[in-house]
C-alpha positions as CSV (number, residue, x, y, z in Angstrom):
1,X,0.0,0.0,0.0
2,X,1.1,3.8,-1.0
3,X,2.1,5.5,2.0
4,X,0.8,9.0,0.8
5,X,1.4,11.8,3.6
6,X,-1.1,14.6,3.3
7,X,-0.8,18.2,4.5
8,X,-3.1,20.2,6.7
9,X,-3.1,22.9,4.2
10,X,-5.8,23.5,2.1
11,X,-6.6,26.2,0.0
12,X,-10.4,27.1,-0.5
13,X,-12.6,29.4,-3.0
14,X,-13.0,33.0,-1.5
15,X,-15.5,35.4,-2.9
16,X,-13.6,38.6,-0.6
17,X,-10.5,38.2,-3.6
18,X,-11.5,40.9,-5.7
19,X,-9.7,42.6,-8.3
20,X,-10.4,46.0,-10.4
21,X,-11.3,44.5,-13.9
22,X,-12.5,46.9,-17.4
23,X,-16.4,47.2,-17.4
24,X,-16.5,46.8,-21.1
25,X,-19.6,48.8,-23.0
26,X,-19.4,48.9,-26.9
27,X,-18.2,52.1,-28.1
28,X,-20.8,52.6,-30.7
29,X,-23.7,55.0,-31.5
30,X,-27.1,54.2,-29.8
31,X,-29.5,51.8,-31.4
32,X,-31.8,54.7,-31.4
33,X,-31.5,57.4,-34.1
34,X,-30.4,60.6,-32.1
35,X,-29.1,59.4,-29.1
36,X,-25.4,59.0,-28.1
37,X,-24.1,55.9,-27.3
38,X,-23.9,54.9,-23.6
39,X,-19.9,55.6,-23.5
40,X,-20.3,59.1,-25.2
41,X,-22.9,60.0,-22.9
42,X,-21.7,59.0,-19.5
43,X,-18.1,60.3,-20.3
44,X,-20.0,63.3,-21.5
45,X,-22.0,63.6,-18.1
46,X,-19.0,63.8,-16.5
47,X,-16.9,66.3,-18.3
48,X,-20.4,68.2,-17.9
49,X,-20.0,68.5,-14.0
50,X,-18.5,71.3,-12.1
51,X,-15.1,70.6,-10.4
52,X,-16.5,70.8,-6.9
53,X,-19.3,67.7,-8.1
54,X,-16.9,65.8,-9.6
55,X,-14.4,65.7,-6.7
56,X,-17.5,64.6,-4.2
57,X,-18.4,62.5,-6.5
58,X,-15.0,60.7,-6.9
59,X,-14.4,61.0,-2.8
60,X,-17.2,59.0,-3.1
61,X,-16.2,56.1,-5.0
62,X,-12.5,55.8,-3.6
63,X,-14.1,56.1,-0.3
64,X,-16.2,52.4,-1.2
65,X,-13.0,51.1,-3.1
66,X,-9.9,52.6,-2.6
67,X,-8.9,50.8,0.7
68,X,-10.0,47.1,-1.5
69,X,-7.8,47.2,-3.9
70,X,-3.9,47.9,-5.0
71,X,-3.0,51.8,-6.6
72,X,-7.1,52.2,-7.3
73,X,-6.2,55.5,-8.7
74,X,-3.8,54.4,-11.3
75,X,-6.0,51.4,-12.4
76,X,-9.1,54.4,-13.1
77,X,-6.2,56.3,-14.9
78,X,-5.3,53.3,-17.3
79,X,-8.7,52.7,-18.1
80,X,-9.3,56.3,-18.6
81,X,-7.0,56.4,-21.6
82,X,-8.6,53.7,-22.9
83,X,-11.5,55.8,-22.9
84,X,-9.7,59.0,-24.5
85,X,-8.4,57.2,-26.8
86,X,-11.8,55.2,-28.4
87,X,-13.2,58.6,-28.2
88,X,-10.4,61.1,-29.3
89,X,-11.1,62.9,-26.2
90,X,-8.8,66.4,-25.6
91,X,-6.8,65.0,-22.6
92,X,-5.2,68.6,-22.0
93,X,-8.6,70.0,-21.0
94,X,-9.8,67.4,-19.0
95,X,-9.2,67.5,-15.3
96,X,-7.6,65.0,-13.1
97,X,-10.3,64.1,-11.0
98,X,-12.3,63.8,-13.9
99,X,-10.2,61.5,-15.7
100,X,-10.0,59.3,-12.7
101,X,-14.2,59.4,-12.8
102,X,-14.5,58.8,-16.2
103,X,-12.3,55.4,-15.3
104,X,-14.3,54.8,-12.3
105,X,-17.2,54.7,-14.5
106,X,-15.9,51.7,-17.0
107,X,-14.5,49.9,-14.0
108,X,-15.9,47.1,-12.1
109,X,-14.8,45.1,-8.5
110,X,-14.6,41.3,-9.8
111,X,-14.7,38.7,-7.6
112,X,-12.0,36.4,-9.0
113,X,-12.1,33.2,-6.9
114,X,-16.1,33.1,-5.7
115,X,-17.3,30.3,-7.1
116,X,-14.7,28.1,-7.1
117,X,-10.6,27.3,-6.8
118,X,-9.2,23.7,-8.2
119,X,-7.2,22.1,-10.7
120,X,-3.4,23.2,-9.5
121,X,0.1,22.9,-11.4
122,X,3.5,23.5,-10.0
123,X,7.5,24.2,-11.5
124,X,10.4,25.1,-9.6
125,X,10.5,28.9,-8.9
126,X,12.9,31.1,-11.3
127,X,14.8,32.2,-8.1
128,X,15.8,29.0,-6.0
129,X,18.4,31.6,-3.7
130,X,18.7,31.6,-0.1
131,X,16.8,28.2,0.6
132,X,18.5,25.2,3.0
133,X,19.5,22.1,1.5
134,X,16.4,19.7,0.6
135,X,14.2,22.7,0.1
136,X,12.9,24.2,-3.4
137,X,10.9,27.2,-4.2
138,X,8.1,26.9,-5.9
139,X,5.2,28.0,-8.6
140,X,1.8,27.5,-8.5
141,X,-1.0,28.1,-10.9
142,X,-4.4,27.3,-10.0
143,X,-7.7,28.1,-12.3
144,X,-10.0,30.4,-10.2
145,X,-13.8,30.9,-11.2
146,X,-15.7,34.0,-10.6
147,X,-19.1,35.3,-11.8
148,X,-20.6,34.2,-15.0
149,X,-18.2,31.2,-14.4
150,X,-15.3,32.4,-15.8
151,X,-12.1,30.7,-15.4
152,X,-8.4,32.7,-14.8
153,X,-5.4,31.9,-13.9
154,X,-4.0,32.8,-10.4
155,X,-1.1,31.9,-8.6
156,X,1.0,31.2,-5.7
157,X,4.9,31.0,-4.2
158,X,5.9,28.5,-1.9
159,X,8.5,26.5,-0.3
160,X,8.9,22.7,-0.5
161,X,10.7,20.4,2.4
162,X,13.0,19.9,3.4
163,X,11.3,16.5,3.3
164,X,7.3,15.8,3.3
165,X,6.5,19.9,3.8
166,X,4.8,22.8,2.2
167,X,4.4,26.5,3.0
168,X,3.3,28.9,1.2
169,X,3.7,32.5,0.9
170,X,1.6,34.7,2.5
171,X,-0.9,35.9,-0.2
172,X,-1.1,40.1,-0.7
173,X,-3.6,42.5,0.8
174,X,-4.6,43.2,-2.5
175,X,-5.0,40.9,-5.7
176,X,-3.9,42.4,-9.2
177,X,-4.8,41.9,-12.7
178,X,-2.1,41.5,-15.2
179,X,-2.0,44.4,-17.3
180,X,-0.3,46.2,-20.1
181,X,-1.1,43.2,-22.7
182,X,0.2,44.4,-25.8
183,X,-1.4,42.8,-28.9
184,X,1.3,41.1,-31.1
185,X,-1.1,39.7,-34.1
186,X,-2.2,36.2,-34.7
187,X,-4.0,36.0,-31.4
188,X,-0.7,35.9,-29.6
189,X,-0.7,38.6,-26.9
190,X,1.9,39.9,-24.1
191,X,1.3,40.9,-20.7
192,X,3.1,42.4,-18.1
193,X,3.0,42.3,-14.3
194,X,3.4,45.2,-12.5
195,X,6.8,45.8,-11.4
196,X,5.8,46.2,-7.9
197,X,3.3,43.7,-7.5
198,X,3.9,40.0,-6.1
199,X,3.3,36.8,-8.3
200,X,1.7,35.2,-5.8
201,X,-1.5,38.5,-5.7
202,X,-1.5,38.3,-9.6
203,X,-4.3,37.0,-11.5
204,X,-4.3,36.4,-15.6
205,X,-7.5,36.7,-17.4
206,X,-8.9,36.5,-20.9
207,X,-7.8,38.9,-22.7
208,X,-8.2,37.9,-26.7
209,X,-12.4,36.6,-28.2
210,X,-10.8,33.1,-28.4
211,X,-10.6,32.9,-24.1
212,X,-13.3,35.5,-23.6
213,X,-15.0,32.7,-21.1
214,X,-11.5,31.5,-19.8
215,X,-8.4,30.4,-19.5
216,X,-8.9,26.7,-17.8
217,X,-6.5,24.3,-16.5
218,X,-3.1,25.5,-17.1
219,X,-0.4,22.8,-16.8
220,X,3.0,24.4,-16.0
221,X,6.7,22.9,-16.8
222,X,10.2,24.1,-16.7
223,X,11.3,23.6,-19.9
224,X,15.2,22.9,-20.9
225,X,15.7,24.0,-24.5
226,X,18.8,22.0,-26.2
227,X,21.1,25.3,-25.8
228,X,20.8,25.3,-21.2
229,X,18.2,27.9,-21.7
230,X,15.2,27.6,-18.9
231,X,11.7,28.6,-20.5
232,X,8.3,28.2,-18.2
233,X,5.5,27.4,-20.1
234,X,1.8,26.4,-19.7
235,X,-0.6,24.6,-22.1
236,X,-4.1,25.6,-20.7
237,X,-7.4,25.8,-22.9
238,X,-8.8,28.6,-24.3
239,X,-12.2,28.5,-24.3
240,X,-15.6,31.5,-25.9
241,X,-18.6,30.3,-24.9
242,X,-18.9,27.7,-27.7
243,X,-15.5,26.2,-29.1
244,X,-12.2,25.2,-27.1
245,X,-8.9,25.3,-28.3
246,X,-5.0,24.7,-27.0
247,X,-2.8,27.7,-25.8
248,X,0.9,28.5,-25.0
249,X,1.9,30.4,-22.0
250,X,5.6,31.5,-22.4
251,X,7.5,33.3,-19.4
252,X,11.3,33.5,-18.2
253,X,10.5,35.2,-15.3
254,X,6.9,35.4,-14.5
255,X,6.7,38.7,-14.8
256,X,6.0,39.3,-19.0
257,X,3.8,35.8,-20.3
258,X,3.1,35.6,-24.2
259,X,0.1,34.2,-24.3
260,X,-0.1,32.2,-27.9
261,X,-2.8,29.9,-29.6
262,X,-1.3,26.5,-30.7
263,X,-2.1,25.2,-34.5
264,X,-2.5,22.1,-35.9
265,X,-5.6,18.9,-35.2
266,X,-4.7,18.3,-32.0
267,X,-4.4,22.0,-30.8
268,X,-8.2,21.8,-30.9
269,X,-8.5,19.4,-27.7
270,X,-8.1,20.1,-24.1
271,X,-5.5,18.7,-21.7
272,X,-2.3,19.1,-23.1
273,X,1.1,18.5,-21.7
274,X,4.2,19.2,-22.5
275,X,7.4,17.3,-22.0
276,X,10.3,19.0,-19.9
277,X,12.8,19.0,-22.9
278,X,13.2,17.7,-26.4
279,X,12.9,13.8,-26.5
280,X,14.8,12.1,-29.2
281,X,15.4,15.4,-31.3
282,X,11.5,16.0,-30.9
283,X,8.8,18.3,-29.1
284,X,6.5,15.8,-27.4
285,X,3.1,16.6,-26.3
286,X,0.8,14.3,-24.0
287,X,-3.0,14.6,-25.4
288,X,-6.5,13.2,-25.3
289,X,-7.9,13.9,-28.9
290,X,-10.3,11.5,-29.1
291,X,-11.9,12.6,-25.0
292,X,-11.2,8.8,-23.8
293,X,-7.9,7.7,-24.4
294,X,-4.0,8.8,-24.0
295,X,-2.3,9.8,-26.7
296,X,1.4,10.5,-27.6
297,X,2.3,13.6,-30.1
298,X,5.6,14.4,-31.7
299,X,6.7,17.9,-33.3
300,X,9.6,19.9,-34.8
301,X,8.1,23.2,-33.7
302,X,6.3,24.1,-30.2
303,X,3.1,25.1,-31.5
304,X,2.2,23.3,-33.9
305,X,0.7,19.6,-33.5
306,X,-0.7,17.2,-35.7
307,X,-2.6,13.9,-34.7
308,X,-0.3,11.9,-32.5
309,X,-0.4,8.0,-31.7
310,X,-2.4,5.8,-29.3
311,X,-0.9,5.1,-25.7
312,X,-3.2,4.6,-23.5
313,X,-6.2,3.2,-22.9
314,X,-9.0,2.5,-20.4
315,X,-8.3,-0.9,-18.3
316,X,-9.5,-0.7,-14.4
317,X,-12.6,0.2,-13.3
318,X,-11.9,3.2,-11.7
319,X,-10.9,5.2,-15.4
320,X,-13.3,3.2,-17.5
321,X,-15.4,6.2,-18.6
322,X,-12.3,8.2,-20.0
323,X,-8.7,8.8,-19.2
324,X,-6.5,12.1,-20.0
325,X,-3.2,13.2,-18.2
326,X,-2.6,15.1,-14.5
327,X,0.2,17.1,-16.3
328,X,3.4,17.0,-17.7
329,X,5.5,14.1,-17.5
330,X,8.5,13.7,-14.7
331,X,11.7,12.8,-15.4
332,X,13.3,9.9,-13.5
333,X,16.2,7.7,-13.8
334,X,13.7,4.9,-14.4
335,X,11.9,6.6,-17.0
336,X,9.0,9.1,-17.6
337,X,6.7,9.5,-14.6
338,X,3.1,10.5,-16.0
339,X,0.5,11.1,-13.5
340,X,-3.1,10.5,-14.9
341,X,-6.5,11.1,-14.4
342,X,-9.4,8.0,-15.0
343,X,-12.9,8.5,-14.4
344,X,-15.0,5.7,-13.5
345,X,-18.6,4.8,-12.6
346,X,-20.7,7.9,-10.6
347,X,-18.5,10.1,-13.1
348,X,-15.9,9.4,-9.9
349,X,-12.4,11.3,-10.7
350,X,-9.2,9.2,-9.4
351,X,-5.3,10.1,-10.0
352,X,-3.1,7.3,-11.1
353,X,0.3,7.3,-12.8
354,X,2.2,5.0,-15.8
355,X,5.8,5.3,-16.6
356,X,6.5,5.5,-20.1
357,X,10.2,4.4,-21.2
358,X,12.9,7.1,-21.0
359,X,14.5,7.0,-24.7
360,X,11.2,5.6,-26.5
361,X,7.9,7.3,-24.2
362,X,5.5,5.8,-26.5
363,X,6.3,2.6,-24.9
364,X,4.5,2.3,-21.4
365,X,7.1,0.4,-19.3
366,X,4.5,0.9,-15.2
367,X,0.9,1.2,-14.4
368,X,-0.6,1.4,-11.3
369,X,-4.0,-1.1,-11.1
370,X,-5.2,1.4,-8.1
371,X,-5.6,5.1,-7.8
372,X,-2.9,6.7,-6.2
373,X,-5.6,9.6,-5.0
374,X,-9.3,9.2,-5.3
375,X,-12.6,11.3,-3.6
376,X,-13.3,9.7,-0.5
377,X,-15.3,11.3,3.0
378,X,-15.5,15.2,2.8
379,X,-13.2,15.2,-0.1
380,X,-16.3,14.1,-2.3
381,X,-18.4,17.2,-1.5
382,X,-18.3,20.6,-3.5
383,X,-18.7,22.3,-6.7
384,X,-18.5,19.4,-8.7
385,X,-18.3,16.3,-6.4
386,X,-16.3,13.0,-6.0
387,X,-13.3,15.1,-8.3
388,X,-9.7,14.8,-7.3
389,X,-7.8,16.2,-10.1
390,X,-4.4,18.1,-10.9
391,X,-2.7,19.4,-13.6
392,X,1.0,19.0,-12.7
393,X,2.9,17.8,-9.9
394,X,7.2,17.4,-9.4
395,X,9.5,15.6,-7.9
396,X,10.8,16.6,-4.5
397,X,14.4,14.6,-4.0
398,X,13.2,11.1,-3.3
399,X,9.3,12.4,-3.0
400,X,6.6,13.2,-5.3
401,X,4.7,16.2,-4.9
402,X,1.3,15.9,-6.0
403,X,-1.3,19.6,-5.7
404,X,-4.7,18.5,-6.6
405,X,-8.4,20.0,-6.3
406,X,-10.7,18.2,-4.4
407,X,-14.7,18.8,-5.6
408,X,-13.6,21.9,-7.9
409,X,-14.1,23.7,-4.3
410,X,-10.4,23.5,-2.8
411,X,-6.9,22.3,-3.4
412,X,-4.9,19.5,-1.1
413,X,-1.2,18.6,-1.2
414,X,0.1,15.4,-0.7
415,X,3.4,14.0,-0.7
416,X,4.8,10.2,-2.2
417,X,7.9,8.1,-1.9
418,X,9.1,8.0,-5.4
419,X,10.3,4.1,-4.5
420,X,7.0,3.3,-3.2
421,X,4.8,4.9,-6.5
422,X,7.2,2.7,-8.5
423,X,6.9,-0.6,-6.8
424,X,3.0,-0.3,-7.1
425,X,3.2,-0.2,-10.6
426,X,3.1,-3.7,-13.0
């Protein structure tokens, strides 16, 4: 039996995480002949107001939001010159206070993590200085759902061991929104955290039509390009209301992430994952193209993917209904660790793993017959019950470390002897 040690932490879905987001209202005349549209005419009721009005009504508004969230003032300022700019407005004229009004007014307090927090990937942190043998810093996504359901991408620094321990950092007063997304064509756009703000307070949202309804279960790995070069990326699904498709999140430093689509037939499937380097001269891409079965993709370039081969397929009971991947594959001396996800009767999420050989990883060389993690006792309750599901975890020394969401509703840690996860495998 696996002797799987599980932290007392747990991370849960908190509506009082709020950000500043953009209220967005068409710019474009009214439907009815004569009338202004509704941006025109609010930003015209503003410039309309005396100066002594419009600084009452602005003490107003910062006195409700200011002491909520992170350089309020700035944030109204930025959306502003949106504003100024869509409606070639004479910035010189224009007041300060009323700038920061007219900002107010296409601004609105988002509840980030309400309805739910799950799903959780981790890498090694860009800076590993300072730490005592054993111990590794670490990244951590985790897909957050606010109102209207939509799914971003939030994240949070920690510290690993030494041995079977996690803290994490402290999270921020104040949450922040990634910002300054510069559009670079193709659907591929860059965005910038503030220089001041900490990683583990920022938030990603959709920012392009194609993720307009979110960016969903991001799975993180450190990759090592053939020249020594460290890249972090993410595959995550981009998803409008209607169709899905695969992304690329590209950072060195997690502070500037390219956000990028992904071409070819398989880039229209979720659950991607990426191997940590180039196997056998290739890209290689974990996938599930077909919704029930493991497949295995090879590529010359990064973002582009074709069909892939067969790998895996559904043999217990308890991933019978389907089976997909729990992230990107771990390397080992024994071979490629791949954590899974199977889904059996009751629509009952489990996590197993397989080990796929080192040199040739379409070749499954391990499989565990039992779950490794499955819903069981209050661990079965929440926003979508009897789930247990993650999208990356890494290897600790001679330990695994598995993050996974529980119910859609929280995220648990647990720990695994490497040795142990091996032996249990046929």
């Amino acid at each position: 039996m696996l002797d799987v040690i599980h932290s007392k932490l747990r991370l849960t879905a908190d509506p009082a995480r709020v950000v500043v987001r953009p209220f967005h209202i068409p710019i474009q005349d009214h439907p009815v002949p004569g009338l202004p549209g509704r941006v025109r005419r609010i930003t015209d009721s503003v410039l309309s107001l005396d100066e002594e009005m419009a600084g009452i009504e602005l003490e107003l508004v910062l006195r409700d939001f200011e002491q909520r969230h992170w350089q309020t003032r700035n944030v109204f300022m930025t959306r502003y010159r949106q504003i100024a700019a869509a409606l070639a407005l004479d910035d010189a004229a224009i007041s300060e206070v009323k700038k920061q009004l007219i900002g107010a007014y296409f601004c609105h307090e988002y509840s980030y993590a309400a309805a739910a927090l799950m799903n959780p990937s981790v890498v090694p942190h860009p800076d590993q200085s300072g730490l005592t043998d054993g111990a590794m810093r670490i990244a951590m996504s985790l897909r957050a759902v606010g109102e209207g359901h939509i799914s971003s991408v939030a994240f949070r620094e920690g510290i690993l061991g030494p041995g079977a321990h996690i803290e994490l950092m402290p999270e921020p007063p104040f949450a922040t929104a990634a910002d300054s997304a510069v559009d670079r064509g193709d659907g591929v756009v860059e965005v910038h955290r503030n220089r001041d703000s900490t990683l583990s307070g920022t938030v990603l949202f959709p920012m392009t039509q194609a993720q307009s309804k979110g960016l969903e279960d991001m799975r993180l790995v450190r990759f090592e390009h053939e020249d020594g070069r460290h890249e972090w990326l993410g595959t995550y699904t981009a998803y409008d209301g209607a169709d899905i498709r695969s992304e690329l999140l590209r950072t060195t430093d997690f502070r500037t992430f390219t956000l990028q689509p992904m071409a070819g037939p398989a880039a229209r499937n979720k659950g991607m994952a990426l191997f940590p380097r180039r196997v056998g001269g290739d890209y290689v891409m974990i996938g599930r193209q077909d919704g029930e079965n493991v497949f295995i993709i090879r590529s010359d370039r990064i973002d582009h993917w074709g069909e892939g081969e067969l790998l895996l397929t559904p043999r217990f009971s308890w991933e019978m209904v389907q089976l997909g991947n729990c992230g990107s594959p771990i390397e080992l001396d024994e071979g490629w660790l791949l954590l899974t996800h199977g889904v059996g009767a009751m629509r009952k999420y489990s996590v197993g793993a397989i080990l796929l050989d080192k040199n040739d990883p379409s070749r499954v060389i391990g499989r565990m017959s039992q779950p490794l993690l499955s819903a069981a006792n209050e661990d079965r309750e929440g926003y979508v019950p009897n789930v247990v599901y993650s999208c990356g975890g890494l290897r600790l020394g001679d330990q695994l470390f598995v993050p996974y969401g529980v119910a859609d509703s929280s995220v648990a840690f647990a720990f695994v002897p490497i040795a142990s996860l091996l032996k249990a495998m046929r």
